[in-house]
LOFI-710564 format. One record per atom (N, C-alpha, C): residue number from 1; residue in one letter; atom name; x, y, z. Coordinates in nm, 4 decimals. Layout:
# LOFI-710564
<NUM, 'A', 'CA', <X, Y, Z>>
...
This chain:
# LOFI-710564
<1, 'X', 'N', <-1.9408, -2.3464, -2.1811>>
<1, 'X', 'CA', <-1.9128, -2.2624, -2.0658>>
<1, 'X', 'C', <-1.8752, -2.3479, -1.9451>>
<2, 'X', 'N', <-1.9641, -2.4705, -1.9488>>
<2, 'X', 'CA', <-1.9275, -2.5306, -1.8246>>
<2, 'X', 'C', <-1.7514, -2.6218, -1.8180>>
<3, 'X', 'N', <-1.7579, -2.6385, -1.9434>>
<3, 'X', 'CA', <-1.6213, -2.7065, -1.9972>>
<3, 'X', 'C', <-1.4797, -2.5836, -1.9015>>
<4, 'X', 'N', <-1.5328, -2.4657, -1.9632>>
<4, 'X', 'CA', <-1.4077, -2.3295, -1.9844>>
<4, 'X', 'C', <-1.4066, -2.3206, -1.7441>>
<5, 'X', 'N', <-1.5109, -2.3054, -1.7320>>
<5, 'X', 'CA', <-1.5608, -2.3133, -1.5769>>
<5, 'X', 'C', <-1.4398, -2.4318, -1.5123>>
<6, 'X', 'N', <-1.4700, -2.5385, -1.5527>>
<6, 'X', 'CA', <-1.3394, -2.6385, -1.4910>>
<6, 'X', 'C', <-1.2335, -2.6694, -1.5123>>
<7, 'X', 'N', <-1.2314, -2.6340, -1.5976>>
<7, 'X', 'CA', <-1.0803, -2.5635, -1.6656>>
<7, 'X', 'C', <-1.0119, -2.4568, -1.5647>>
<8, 'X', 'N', <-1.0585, -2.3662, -1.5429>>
<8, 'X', 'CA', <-1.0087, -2.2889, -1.4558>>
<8, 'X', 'C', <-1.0062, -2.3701, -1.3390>>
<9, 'X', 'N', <-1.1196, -2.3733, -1.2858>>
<9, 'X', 'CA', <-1.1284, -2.4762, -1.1353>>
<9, 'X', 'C', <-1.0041, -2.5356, -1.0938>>
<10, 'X', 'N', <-0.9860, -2.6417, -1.1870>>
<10, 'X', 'CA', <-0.9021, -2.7150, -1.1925>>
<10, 'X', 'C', <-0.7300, -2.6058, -1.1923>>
<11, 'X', 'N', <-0.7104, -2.5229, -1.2711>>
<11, 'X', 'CA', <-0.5783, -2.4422, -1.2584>>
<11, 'X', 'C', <-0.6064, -2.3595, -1.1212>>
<12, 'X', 'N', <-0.7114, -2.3038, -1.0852>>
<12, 'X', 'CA', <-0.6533, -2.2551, -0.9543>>
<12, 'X', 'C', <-0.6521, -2.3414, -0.8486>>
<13, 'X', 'N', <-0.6630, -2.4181, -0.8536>>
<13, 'X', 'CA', <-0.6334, -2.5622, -0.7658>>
<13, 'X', 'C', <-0.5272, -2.6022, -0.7722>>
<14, 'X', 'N', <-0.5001, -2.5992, -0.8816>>
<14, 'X', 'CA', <-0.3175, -2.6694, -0.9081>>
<14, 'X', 'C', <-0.2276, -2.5409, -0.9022>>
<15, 'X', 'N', <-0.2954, -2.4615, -0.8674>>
<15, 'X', 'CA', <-0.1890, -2.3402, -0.8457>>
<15, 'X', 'C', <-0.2371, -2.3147, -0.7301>>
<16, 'X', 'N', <-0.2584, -2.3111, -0.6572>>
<16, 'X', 'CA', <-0.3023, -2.3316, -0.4704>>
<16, 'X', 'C', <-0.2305, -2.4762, -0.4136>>
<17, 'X', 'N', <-0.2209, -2.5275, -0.4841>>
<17, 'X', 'CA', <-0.1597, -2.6778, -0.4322>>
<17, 'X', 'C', <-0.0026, -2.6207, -0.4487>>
<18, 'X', 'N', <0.0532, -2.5740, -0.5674>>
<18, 'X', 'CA', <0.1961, -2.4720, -0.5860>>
<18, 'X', 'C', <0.2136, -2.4064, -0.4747>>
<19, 'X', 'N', <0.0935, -2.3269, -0.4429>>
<19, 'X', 'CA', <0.1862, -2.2472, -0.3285>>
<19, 'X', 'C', <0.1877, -2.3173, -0.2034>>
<20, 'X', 'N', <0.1064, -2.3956, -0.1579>>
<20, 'X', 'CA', <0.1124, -2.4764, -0.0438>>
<20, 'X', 'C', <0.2467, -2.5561, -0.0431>>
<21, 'X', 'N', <0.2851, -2.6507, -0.1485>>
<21, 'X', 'CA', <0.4243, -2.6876, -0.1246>>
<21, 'X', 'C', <0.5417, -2.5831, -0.1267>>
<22, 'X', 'N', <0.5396, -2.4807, -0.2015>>
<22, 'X', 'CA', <0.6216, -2.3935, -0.1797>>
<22, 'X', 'C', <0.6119, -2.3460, -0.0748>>
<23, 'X', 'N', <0.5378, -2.3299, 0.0294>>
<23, 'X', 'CA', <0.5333, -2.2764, 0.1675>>
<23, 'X', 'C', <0.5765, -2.3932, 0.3025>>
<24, 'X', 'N', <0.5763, -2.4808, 0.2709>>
<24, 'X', 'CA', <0.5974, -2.6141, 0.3036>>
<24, 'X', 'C', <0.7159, -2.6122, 0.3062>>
<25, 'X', 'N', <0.8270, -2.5769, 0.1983>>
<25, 'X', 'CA', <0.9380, -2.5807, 0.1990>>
<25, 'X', 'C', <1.0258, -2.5012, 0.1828>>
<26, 'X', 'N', <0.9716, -2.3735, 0.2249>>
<26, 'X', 'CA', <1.0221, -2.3135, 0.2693>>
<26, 'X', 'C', <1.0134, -2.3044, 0.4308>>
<27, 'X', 'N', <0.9235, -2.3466, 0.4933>>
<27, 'X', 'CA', <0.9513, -2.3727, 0.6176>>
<27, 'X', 'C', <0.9911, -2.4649, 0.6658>>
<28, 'X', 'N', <1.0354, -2.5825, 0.6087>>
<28, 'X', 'CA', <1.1423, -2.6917, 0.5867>>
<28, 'X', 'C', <1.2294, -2.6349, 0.6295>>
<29, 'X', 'N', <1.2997, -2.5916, 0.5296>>
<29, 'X', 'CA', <1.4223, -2.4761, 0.5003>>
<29, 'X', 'C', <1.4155, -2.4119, 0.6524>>
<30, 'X', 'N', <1.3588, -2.3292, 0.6741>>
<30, 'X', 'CA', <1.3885, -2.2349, 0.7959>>
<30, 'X', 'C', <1.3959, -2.3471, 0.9079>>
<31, 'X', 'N', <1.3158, -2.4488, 0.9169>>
<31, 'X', 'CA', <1.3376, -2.5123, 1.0553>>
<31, 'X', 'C', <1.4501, -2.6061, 1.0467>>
<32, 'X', 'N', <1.4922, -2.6511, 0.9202>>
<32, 'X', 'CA', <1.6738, -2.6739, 0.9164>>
<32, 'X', 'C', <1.7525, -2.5975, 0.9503>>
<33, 'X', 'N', <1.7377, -2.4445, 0.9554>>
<33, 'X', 'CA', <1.8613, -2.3923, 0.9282>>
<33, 'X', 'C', <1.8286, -2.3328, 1.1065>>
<34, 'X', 'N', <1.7049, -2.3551, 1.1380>>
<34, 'X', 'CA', <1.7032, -2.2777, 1.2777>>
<34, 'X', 'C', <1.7798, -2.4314, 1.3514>>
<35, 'X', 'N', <1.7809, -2.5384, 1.3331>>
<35, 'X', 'CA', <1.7988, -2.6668, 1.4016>>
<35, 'X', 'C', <1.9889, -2.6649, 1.4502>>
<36, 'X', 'N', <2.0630, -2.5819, 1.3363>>
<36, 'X', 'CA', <2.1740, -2.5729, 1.3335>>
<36, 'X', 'C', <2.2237, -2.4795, 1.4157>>
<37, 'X', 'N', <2.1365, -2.3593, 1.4039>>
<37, 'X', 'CA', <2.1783, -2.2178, 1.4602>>
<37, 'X', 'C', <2.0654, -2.2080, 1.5581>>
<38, 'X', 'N', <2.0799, -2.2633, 1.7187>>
<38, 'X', 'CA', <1.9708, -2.2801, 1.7947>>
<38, 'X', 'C', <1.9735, -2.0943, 1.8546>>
<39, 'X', 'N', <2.1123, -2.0314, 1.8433>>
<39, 'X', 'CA', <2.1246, -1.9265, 1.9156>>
<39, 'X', 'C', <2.0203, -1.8164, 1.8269>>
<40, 'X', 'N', <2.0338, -1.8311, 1.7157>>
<40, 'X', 'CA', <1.9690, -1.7121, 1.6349>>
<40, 'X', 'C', <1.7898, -1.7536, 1.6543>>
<41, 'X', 'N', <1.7700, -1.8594, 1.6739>>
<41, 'X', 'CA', <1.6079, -1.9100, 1.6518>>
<41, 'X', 'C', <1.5351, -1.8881, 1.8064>>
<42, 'X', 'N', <1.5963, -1.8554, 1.8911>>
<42, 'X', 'CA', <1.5633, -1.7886, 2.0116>>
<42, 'X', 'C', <1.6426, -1.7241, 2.1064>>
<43, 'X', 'N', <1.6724, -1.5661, 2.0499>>
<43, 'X', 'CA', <1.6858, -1.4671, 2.1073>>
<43, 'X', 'C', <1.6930, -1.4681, 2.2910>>
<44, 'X', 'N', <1.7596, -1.3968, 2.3327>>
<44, 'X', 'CA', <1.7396, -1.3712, 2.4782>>
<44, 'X', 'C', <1.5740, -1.3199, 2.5452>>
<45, 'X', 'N', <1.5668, -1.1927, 2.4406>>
<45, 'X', 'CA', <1.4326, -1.1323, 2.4647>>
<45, 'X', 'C', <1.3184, -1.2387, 2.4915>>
<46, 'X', 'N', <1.3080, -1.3479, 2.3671>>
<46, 'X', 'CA', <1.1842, -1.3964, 2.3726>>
<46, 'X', 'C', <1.1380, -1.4944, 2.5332>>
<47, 'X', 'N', <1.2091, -1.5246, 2.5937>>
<47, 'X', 'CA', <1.1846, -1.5886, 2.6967>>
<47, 'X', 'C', <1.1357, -1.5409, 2.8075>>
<48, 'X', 'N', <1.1195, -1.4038, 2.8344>>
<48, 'X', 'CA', <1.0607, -1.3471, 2.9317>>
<48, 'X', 'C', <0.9082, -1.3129, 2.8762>>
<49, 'X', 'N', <0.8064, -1.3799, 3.0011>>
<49, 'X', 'CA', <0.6654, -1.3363, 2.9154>>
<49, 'X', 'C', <0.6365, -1.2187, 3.0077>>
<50, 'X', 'N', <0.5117, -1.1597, 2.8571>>
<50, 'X', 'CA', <0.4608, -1.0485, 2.8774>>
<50, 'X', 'C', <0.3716, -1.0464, 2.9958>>
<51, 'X', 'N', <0.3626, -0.9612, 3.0830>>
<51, 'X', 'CA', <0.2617, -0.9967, 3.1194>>
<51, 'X', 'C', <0.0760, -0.9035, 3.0693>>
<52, 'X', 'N', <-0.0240, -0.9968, 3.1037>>
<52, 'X', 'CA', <-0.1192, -0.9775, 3.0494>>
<52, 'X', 'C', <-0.2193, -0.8419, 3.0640>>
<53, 'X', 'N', <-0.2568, -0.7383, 2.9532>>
<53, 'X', 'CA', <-0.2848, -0.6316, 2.9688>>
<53, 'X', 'C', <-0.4347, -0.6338, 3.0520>>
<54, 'X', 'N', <-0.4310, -0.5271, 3.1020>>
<54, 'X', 'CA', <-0.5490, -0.5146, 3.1934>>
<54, 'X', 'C', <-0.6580, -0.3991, 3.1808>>
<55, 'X', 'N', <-0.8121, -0.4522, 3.1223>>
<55, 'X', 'CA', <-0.8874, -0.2970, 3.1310>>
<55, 'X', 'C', <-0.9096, -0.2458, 3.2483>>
<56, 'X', 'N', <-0.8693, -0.0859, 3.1964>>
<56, 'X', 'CA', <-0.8952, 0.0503, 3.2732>>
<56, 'X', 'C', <-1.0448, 0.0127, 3.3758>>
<57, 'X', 'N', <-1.1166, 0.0302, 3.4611>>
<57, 'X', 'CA', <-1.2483, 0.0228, 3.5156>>
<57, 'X', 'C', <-1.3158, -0.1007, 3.5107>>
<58, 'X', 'N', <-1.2421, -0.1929, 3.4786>>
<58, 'X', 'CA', <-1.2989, -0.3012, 3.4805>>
<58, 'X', 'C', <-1.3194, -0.3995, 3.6472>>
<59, 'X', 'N', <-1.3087, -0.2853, 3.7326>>
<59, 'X', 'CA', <-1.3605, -0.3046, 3.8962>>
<59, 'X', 'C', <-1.4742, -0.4053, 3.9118>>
């Protein structure tokens, strides 16, 4: 049992380590392609800040 136990261990580890590089490079990927196309990677909108919400009665 303890054998079958790290056996697994070990695969969802190496399949958590899979998706971490796959996420890795895919945001590779996006921050190449935003590096080229600076117009699409920040919008007009985003540059104006929000300003910060305020509670009701909080006198």
């Amino acid at each position: 049992m303890r054998k079958n136990y790290h056996q697994v261990r070990k695969q969802r580890e190496l399949a958590r380590k899979v998706r971490q590089q796959e996420k890795q490079q895919r945001r590779s990927a996006r921050l190449s392609a935003a590096a080229t196309t600076p117009a699409v990677a920040a919008p007009e909108g985003d540059s104006v800040a929000m300003p910060e919400p305020t509670l009701r009665g909080a006198s």
